[in-house]
N, C-alpha and C positions, 0 to 999 in steps of 0.2 A: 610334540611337534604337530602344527598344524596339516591338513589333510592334506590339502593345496597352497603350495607357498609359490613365489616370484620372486627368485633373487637377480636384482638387478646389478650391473655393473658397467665400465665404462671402457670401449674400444676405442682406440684412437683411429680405427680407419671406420668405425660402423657407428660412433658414436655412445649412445645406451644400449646396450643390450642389454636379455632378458631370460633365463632360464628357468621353466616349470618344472616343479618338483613335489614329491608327494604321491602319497599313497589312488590320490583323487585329483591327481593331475591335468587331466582333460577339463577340470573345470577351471583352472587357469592358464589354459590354452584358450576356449573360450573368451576368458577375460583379455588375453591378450589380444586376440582378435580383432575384439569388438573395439578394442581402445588404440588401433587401428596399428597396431606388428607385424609382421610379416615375418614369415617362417624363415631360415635358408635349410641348406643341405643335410647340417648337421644338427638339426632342432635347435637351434639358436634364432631367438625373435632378436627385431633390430624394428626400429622407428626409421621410415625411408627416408631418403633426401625432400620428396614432396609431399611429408605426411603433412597431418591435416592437424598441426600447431598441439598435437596431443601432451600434456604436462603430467606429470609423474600423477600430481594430486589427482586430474583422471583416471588413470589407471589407478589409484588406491581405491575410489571410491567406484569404478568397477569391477575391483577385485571383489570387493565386499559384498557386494550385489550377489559377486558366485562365490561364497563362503571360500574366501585364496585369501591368506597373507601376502606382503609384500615387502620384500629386506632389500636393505641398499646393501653393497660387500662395502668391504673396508680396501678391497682391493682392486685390480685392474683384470680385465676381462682374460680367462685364464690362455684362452688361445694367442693372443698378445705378448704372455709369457712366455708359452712352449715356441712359439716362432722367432724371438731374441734369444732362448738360450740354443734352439738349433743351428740360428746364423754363426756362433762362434764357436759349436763344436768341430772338431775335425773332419774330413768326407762332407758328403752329400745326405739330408736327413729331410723325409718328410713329415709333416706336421700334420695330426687334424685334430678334431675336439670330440670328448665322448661326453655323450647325456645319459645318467641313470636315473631320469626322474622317478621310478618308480623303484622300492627299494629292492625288492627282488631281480634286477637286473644290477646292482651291485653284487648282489650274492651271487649272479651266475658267471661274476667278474672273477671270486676269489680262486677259483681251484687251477684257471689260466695264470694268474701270475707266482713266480718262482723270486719266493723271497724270505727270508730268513729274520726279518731285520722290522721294521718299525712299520713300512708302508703293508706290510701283509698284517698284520695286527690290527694299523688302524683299519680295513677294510672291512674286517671283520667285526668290528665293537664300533666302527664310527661312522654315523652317517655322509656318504662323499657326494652328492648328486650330481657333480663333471668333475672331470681331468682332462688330460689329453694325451697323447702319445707320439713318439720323435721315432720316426721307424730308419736307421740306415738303409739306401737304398741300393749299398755293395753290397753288405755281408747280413743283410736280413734281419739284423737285432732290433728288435721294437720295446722301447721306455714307457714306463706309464708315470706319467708327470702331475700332481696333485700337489691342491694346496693341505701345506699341515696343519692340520686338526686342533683347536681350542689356541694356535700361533696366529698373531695378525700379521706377520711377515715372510717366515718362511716355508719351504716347501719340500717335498718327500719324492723322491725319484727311487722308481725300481724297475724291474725287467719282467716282460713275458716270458714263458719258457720256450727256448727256440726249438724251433717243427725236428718234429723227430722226438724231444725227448719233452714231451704233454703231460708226459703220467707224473712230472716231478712236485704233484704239491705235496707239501708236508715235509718237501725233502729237506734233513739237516743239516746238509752241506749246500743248499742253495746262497746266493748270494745274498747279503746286507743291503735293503734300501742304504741310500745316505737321506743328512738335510743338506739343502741347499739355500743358498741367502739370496735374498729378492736383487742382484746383482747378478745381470746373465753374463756379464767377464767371468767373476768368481764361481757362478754356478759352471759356467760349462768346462772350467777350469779342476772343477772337483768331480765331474762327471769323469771328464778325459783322464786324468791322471788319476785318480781313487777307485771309482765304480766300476768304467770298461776293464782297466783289467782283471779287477777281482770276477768281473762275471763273468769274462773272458777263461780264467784260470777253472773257476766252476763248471763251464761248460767242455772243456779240457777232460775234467776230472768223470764228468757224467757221461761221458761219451768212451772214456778208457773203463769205464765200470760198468755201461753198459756192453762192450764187444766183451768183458770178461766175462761177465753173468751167460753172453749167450753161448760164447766157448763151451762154458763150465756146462750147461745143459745139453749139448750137443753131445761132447762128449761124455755126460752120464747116460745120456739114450744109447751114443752107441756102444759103450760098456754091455747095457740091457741085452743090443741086439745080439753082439757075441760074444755074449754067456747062454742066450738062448742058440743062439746056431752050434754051439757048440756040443750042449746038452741034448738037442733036439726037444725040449721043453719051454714051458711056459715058467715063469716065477716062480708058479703053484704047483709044479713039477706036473700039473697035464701035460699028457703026450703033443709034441708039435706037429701037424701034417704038414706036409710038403707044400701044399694050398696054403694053409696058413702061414708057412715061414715066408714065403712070397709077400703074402698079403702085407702081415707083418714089417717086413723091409719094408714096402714103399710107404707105408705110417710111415716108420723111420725117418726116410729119405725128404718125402714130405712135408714133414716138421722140420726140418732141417736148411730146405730148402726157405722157407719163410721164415726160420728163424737166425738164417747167413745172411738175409738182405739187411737186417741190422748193420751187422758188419758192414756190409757194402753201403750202409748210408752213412757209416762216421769215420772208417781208416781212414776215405783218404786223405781228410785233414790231418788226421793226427801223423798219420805215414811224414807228411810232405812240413811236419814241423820235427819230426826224430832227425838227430844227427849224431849218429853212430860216430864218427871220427872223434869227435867230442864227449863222448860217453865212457863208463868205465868200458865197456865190448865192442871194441872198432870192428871187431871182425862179421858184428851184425849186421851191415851192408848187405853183405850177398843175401841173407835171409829175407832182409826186408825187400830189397828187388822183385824176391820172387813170391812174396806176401803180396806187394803189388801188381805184378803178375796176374795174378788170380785174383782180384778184385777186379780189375780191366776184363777178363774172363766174363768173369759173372756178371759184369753191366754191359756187354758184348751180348748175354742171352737173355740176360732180362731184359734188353730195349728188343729183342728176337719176339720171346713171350710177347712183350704188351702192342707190338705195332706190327708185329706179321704174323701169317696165317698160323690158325689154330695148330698147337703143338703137344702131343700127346704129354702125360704127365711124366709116363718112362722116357723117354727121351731127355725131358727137360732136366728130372734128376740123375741120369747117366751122365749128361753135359756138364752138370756142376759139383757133381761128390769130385773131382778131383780138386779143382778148387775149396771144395768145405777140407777135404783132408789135409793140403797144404795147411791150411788157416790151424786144424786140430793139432798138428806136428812141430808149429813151428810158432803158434800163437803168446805163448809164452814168452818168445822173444823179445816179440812185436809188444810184448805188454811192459816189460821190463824198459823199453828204449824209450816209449810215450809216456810211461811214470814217470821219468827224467828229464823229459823236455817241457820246458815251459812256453808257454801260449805265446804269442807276437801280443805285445802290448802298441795302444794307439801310440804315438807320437803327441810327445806333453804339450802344451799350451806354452809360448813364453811367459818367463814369470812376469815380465812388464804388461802383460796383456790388460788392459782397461780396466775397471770396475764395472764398465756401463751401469751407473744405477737405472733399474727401472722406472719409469716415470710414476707419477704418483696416481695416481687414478682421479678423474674429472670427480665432484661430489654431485651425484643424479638426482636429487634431491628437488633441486628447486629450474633443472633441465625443463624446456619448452621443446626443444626438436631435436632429430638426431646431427645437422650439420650447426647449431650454435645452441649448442648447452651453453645455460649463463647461469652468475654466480651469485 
């Protein structure tokens, strides 16, 4: 692959556009330039409405001048894509376009997204220099939208992992990119009914395995703590001093405290999808109220901690072991009701819903300006 390449392609509102790529990229930034492109926001060059008659065959033989190839796509400018297939998904989606001209900002792409399935693969083994992403602007889920790799037609949708739960690359229960066919009916049709809910149902699951994990550690610390208070020892059967058993506890409480805010960042979704009446244990109602309870508690003292005056450490964990011990007593419950409930899926697409083909992309080849490419 050349150092510096120019893949051009064709916008139906910008005309030719222009995307630098490569390891030596700035020298067909340069070339673009000089051959009279302009930048926008998102590193995407566009020939203005009053450029100055500039024809692709200039740009070729300014590329060359700064050691840059120059590729036509086969397809239509990628942001064009992700903006039709958001119009027909369900809610509200914004759009924008990412540039990884340089390939090491691909690679700082892979460990963000949570994918199990083709589009994490290709990331890794395939060179992508843009995509784009369809971020919901209710519920915060952001897509990473690319075209497929060695396909002149289709495309590869998968998901970033949502805030909160970062650590998930490599996870095996992450969700499955799908493909999608150059038809935003049929694409956004296969997003809404196939993809949101499976990453829906993943993020269900990651979020019921993460309050477990941090359960499960809580309660082996405070197992630790009394066996040691009870011994008046350490592990390693040293003697415990009174100072030390103090010190001791608030470790404990401590670590505890930071590791309950877990919790407190994923029940109350899962809380407000469990329904106990419909479950094998109806009688888990009362439980989960007061599981709720104490999560309301502890975002009561943590919005206390972050926005009002300084608050001693003892205090802060005096205030919330009550709440960490409901959660240790009664967590199990709360565990058993959330395995059983299944996530809110979108609301399907009718099946009459359009094909919309995509249009076919202008050929840039033999383009003179950005408002009348001709053919």
């Amino acid at each position: 692959m050349a150092k510096a390449q120019i893949i051009l392609s064709h916008s139906r509102d910008s005309g030719i556009v222009a995307i630098a790529s490569g390891e030596q990229y700035p020298w067909a930034h340069t070339a673009l330039a000089e051959s009279g492109f302009r930048r926008d926001d998102d590193d995407v060059y566009h020939l203005p409405a009053d450029g100055n008659q500039t024809t692709v065959v200039d740009l070729v033989k300014c590329a060359k001048r700064h050691r840059t190839s120059v590729h036509t796509s086969s397809r239509r400018f990628i942001g064009d894509a992700a903006r039709d297939l958001a119009r027909q998904l369900p809610g509200q989606w914004n759009t924008s376009v990412e540039i990884y001209s340089h390939p090491a900002w691909q690679e700082d792409l892979v460990p963000w997204i949570w994918d199990s399935g083709e589009l994490g693969r290709a990331l890794q083994s395939e060179r992508i220099p843009y995509a784009a992403t369809l971020t919901d602007t209710v519920n915060g889920t952001t897509l990473l939208f690319v075209e497929r790799p060695g396909r002149q037609l289709d495309y590869l949708v998968g998901a970033f992992a949502p805030e909160g739960l970062e650590e998930g690359y490599g996870d095996p229960h992450a969700p499955r990119s799908i493909v999608l066919p150059p038809f935003a009916g049929r694409a956004a049709q296969a997003v809404a009914d196939r993809y949101l809910p499976s990453y829906e149902q993943a993020v269900h699951a990651r979020r019921t395995s993460a309050i477990a994990a941090v359960l499960g550690g809580i309660r082996s610390e405070h197992d630790t703590w009394q066996a040691m208070v009870a011994s008046g020892r350490y592990s390693d059967a040293t003697p415990l001093s009174a100072a030390a058993l103090g010190a001791a506890t608030e470790e404990f409480l401590d670590h505890s405290w930071r590791r309950f805010l877990t919790v407190v960042d994923h029940a109350p979704t899962l809380i407000d999808r469990c329904r106990p009446g419909s479950s094998p244990w109806p009688d888990d109602a009362a439980t989960l109220s007061r599981l709720a309870d104490a999560i309301t508690d502890t975002e009561t003292l943590l919005h206390e901690v972050v926005h009002g005056g300084p608050m001693p450490s003892q205090e802060r964990n005096a205030r919330a072991w009550p709440a960490i011990e409901t959660w240790l007593t009664d967590g199990e419950i709360f565990l058993r009701q959330a395995r059983v409930s299944a996530p809110h899926r979108h609301p399907a697409l009718p099946v009459s819903a359009p094909a919309c083909p995509l249009p076919q992309p202008v050929p840039c080849t033999a383009a003179t300006n950005r408002s009348t490419p001709t053919t």
